[in-house]
C-alpha positions, 0 to 999 in steps of 0.5 A: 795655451791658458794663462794658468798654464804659462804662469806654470811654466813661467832657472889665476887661482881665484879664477878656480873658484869660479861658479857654479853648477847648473841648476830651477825653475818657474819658467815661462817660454812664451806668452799665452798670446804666442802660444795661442798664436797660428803658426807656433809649435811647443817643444821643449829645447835641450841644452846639451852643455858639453857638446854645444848643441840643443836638441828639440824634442817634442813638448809632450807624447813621445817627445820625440826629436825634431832637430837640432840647434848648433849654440857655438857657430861663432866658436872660432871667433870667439875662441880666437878672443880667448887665446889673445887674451890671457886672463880669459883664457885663464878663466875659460881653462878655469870653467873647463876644470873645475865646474865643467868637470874637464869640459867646456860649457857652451849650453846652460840655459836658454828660451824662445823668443815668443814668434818662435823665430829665435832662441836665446842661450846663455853659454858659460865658456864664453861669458856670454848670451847669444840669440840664434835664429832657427832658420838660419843657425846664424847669431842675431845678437851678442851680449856679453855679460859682466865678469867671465862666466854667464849661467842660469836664466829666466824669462818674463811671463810675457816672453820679453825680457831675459834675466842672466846671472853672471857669475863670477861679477855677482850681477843679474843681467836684464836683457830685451829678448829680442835684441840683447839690449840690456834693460838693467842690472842688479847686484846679488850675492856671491856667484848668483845662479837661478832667477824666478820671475814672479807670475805677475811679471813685477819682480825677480827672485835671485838665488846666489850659492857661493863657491861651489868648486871649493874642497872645504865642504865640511859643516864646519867650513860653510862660512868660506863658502861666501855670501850666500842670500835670495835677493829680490828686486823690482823688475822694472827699475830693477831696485832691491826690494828685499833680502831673504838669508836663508841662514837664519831661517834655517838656524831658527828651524834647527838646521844649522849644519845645512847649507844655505846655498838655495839652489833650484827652487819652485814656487807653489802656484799661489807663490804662497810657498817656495820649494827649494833645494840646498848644496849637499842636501838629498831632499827640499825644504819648504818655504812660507813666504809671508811668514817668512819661515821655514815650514816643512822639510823632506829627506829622500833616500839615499843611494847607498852607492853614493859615496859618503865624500861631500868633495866627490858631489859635482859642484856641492850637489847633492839633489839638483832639480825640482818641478811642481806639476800644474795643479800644485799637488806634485813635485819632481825631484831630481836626486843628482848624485843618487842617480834618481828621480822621484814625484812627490806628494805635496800634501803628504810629502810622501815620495814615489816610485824611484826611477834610474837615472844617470846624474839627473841634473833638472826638471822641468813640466811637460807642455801638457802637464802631464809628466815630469822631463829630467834630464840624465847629465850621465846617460845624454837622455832626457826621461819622462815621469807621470806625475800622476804615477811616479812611472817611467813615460819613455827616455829619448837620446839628446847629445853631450851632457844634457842640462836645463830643459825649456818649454818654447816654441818653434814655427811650425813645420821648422825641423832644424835650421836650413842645411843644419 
């Protein structure tokens, strides 16, 4: 693979108030090297959160499925932990009712490891981050992160290390992708959810988004919303270069009213700018990074069967997807609770074609840049998009409540592990 291209694609009562929705986005599955490397096949790994599963569908063409991966083997084991211990327990009844919407959450996010032995999954319900093998089904490694939720990951370009947010401890763990040990951590915001490694490998983008779950989501209720800000730190030793509140900048752009919970967002391929969405908002805002300004904004239609009710958005949702073809000239959007998704033009910002989809919870690129793949919480599908036409490629059938969506790698010939 290119190195341009894998730079591409290299997301109790207070325990109701736990964390988070899933959605973002520069990521990598692997490095050029492994891509180029005899022997590997690029897929496209789906996380099917309520089911406990991945489905791996082919990275481009038809996507059509080649196997399946159980997350949970070790589910007994860990669900005996939970009910021996009463606070856990709490916290994964939490998990279950409010940000699970009455499901548990046992697939958010996950990557390849970069000889395509192993997949990395971070499994919200279980607080924690395991390394499945492929060929066997069999957990190679566990880690626990801080606090009793585990959400969004990323990878480094190099495909080594694992960034996980742990939510409900306001803590990014950084993991070696090949045997869970942790590299280092760093503090962030209220309930940090997507993490962007830059292109070169040297920092990590944090985006936090506060409670999510609260049912005060009125304007004038966003300050108890909580702390709410990017965090950017050095990858290596893990020290806080710099903060960026999106308050401000959205104040100075005369957005007052708006959340600033950043939510899935993508970096131009310069990193020149960022795209991001915000909690409640049917569209994406465009980001200067070294004027550290907010240039542009773009508001897509709204489904008029969308209800008018905030409290009625999963998660303070409104649109929860965003990728950017690998020319730069594209993006993907996907409009959550309006049931579509959409390219839109970079230079214009002008959207395209509208397509159907049931509660399209993330975007990502195609293995050859070709399309867009969502993913369709509602309808357990994924459905490709040209970026170049804005059309409907073809929906292929996942499992139970489809959500991020990976570039990795498998060996070749693999099509599920052995008696799976």
């Amino acid at each position: 693979m290119p190195a341009s291209r894998t730079r591409h694609l290299c997301s109790m009562a207070a325990a109701l108030a736990l964390t988070i929705a899933g959605p973002a986005s520069a990521a990598c599955a692997a490095t050029a090297s492994a891509s180029d490397a005899a022997g590997l096949r690029e897929v496209l790994f789906v996380g099917n959160n309520w089911d406990g599963t991945a489905d791996v569908i082919k990275s481009s063409g038809d996507f059509a499925k080649i196997g399946r991966i159980d997350v949970v083997p070790d589910k007994a084991q860990r669900m005996a932990e939970i009910n021996a211990d009463p606070i856990r327990w709490i916290y994964f009844q939490a998990i279950r009712n409010s940000v699970g919407e009455g499901h548990d959450q046992f697939a958010d996010d996950m990557y390849s490891t970069p000889d395509g032995r192993s997949v990395v999954v971070s499994r919200p319900s279980f607080a924690d981050v395991v390394s499945i093998d492929l060929a066997t089904g069999k957990v190679n490694w566990r880690f626990p992160v801080s606090g009793y939720r585990a959400d969004h990951m990323a990878v480094s370009p190099d495909g080594t290390r694992v960034a996980v947010s742990a939510s409900t401890a306001n803590t990014v763990h950084v993991l070696d992708i090949d045997t869970g040990r942790q590299l280092g951590s760093f503090a962030t915001g209220d309930k940090p959810h997507e993490n962007i490694f830059t292109r070169d490998g040297k920092y990590i983008w944090n985006m936090s988004i506060g409670d999510v779950n609260t049912a005060l989501d009125d304007p004038v209720w966003d300050w108890t919303k909580g702390d709410r800000h990017i965090t950017v730190v050095d990858a290596t030793t893990f020290k806080q270069v710099k903060v960026i509140d999106m308050r401000q900048r959205l104040d100075a752009y005369g957005l007052k009213d708006f959340s600033d919970a950043v939510r899935p967002a993508v970096f131009s391929p310069d990193e020149s700018k960022l795209y991001f969405q915000v909690s409640f908002f049917n569209g994406f805002l465009e980001y200067d990074v070294a004027a550290d300004r907010i240039t542009r904004m773009k508001t897509l239609p709204k489904n008029p069967a969308t209800s008018a009710d905030r409290t009625t958005w999963v998660n303070d949702s409104r649109h929860h997807g965003l990728s950017m073809n690998p020319a730069g000239t594209k993006l993907c959007v996907a409009g959550t609770m309006d049931d579509y998704a959409t390219v839109v033009d970079r230079a214009t910002l002008q959207e395209g074609p509208l397509v159907t989809a049931s509660k399209p919870y993330w975007a990502t690129v195609s293995g050859d840049g070709k399309d867009c793949v969502v993913s369709e919480s509602g309808a357990d599908q994924v459905t490709a998009i040209d970026f170049a036409t804005g059309r409907k490629v073809t929906s292929v059938p996942v499992g139970d409540h489809p959500q991020r969506v990976r570039l990795g790698h498998v060996q070749d010939g693999w099509t599920g592990p052995a008696g799976g």
